[in-house]
C-alpha positions as CSV (number, residue, x, y, z in Angstrom):
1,X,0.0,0.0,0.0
2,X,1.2,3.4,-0.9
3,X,1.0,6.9,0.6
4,X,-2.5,8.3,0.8
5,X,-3.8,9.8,-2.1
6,X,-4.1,13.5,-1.7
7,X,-7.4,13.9,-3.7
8,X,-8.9,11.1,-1.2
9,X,-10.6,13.0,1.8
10,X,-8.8,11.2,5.4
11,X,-11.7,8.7,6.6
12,X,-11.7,8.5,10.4
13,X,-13.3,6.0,12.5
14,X,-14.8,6.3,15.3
15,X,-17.9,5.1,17.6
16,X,-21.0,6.0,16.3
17,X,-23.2,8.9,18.4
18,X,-26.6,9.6,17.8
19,X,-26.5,12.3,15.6
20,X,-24.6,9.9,12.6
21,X,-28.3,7.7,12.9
22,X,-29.7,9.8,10.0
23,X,-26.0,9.4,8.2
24,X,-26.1,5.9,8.1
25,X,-30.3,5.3,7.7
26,X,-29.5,7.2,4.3
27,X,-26.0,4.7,3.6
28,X,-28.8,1.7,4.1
29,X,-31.0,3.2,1.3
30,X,-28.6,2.9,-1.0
31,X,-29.1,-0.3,-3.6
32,X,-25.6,-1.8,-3.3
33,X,-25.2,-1.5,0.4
34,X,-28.3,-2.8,1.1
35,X,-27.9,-5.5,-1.1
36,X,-24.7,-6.8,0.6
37,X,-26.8,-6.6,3.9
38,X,-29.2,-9.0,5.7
39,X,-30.9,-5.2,6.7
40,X,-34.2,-5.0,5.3
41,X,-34.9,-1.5,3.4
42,X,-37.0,0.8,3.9
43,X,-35.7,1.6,7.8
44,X,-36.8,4.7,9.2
45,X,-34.3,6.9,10.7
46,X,-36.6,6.7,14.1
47,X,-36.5,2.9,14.1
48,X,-32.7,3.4,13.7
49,X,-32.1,6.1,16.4
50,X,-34.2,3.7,19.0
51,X,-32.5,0.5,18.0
52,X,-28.8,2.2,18.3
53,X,-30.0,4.0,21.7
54,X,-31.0,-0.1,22.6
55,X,-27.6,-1.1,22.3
56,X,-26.0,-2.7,26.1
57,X,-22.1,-3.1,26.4
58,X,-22.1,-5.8,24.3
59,X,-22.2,-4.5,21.2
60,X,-20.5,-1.8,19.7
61,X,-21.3,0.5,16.6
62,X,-17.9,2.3,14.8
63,X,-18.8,4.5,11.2
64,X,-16.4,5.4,9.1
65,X,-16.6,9.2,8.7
66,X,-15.1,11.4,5.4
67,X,-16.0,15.2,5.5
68,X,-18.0,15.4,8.4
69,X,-20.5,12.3,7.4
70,X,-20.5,8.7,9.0
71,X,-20.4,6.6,5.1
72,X,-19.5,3.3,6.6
73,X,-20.7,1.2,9.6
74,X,-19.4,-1.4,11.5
75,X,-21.2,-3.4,14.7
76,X,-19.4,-5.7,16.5
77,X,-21.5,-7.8,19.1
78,X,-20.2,-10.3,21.6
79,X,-21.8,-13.3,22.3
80,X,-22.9,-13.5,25.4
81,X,-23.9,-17.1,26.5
82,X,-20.6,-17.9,28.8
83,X,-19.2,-20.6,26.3
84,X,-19.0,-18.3,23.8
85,X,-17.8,-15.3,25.1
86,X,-14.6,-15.3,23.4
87,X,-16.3,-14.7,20.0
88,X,-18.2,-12.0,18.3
89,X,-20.3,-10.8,15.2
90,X,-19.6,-8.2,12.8
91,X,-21.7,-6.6,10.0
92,X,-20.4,-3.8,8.2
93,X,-21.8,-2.2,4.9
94,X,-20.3,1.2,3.0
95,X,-22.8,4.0,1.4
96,X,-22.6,3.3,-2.2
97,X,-20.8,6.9,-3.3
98,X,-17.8,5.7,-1.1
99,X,-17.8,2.1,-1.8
100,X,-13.7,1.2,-3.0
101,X,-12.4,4.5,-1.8
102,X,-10.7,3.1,1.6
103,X,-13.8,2.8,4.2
104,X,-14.5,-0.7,4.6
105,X,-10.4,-1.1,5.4
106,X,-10.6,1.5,8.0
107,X,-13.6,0.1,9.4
108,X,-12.3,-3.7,9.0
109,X,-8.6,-2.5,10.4
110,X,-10.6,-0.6,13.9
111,X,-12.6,-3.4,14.3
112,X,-10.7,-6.2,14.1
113,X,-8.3,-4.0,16.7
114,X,-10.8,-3.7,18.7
115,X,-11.6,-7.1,19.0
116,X,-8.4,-8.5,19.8
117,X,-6.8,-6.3,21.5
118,X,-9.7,-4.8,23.7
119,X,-12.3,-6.8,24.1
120,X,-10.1,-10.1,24.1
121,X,-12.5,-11.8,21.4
122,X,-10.7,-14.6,19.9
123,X,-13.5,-15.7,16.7
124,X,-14.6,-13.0,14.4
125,X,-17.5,-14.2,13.0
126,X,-19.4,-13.2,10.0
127,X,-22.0,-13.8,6.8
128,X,-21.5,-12.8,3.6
129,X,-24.0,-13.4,0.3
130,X,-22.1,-15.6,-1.5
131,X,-22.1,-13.6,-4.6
132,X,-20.6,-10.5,-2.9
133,X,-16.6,-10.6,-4.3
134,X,-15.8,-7.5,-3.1
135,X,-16.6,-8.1,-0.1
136,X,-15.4,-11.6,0.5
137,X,-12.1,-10.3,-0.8
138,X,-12.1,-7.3,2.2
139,X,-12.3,-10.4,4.5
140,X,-10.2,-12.9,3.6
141,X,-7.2,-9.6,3.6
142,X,-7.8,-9.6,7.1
143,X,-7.8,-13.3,7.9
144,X,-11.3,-14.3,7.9
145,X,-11.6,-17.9,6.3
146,X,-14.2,-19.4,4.5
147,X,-16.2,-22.2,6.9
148,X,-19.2,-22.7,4.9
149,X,-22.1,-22.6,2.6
150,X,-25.4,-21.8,3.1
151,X,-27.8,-22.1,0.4
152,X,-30.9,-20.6,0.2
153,X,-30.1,-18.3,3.3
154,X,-31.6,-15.3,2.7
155,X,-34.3,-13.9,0.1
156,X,-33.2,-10.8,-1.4
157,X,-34.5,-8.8,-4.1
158,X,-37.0,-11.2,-5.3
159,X,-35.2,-14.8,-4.8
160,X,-33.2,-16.6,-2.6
161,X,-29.6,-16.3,-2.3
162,X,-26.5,-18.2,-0.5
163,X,-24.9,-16.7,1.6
164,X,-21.0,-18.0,3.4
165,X,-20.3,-18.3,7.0
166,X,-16.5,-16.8,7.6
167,X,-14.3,-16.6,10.9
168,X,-11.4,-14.8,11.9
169,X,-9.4,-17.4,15.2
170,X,-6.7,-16.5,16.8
171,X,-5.6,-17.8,20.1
């Protein structure tokens, strides 16, 4: 990877506060990201607002902000059943305009940080539609592994589609 490119606004990451809820309601109407999701559409910015507010310790929310707006989120939720508590969840989907500019890396690179070095989570865990590359690609740069296929997971737009399950271990 080379120096930054100077035309490229920085993106910082950070954790989400309620005022980035209308930020990222609007990233989740776009077609691609909420195509790549398991979000439904159509999500009003209220529903948002009240199931960020809802969030315990658990679970964390990071966006990936460029120019003052949040364009990327990240969640990372730990499981919470005792036997399990050295793994978590992440979902993570880009607002379309920003999608290949650098915002899913920053989000993937803070949150897998996070993970392992904060909240001493030793399985990243994940889904991804099977037909997502780009995305797949993202994951597998940061060590998540492919550990299987799920067909018929999910309908989205109008038929069903697979989707992978994919894990980051470290111990």
């Amino acid at each position: 990877m080379g120096p930054p490119d100077p035309d490229e606004p920085e993106i910082v990451v950070r954790a989400m506060e309620p005022e980035d809820v209308p930020d990222i309601a609007e990233l989740f109407s776009q077609p691609q990201a909420i195509w790549g999701t398991m979000q439904p559409p159509f999500v009003s910015v209220d529903q948002r607002r009240k199931r960020f507010l809802e969030l315990d310790r658990n679970n964390v929310m990071l966006v990936g902000v460029v120019g003052g707006k949040a364009v990327g989120s990240v969640g990372l939720h730990r499981q919470t059943p005792h036997r399990r508590s050295h793994a978590a969840g992440i979902g993570m989907a880009v607002h379309d305009a920003y999608a290949g500019r650098g915002v899913g890396t920053a989000l993937m690179a803070a949150v897998v940080d996070l993970a392992e070095r904060w909240w001493n989570i030793r399985r990243l865990e994940l889904e991804v539609y099977a037909d997502n590359q780009r995305a797949i690609a993202l994951y597998e740069r940061f060590g998540f592994e492919r550990e299987g296929l799920h067909r018929a997971h999910a309908w989205r737009d109008g038929a069903y589609a697979d989707s992978l399950s994919m894990a980051r271990v470290w111990l």
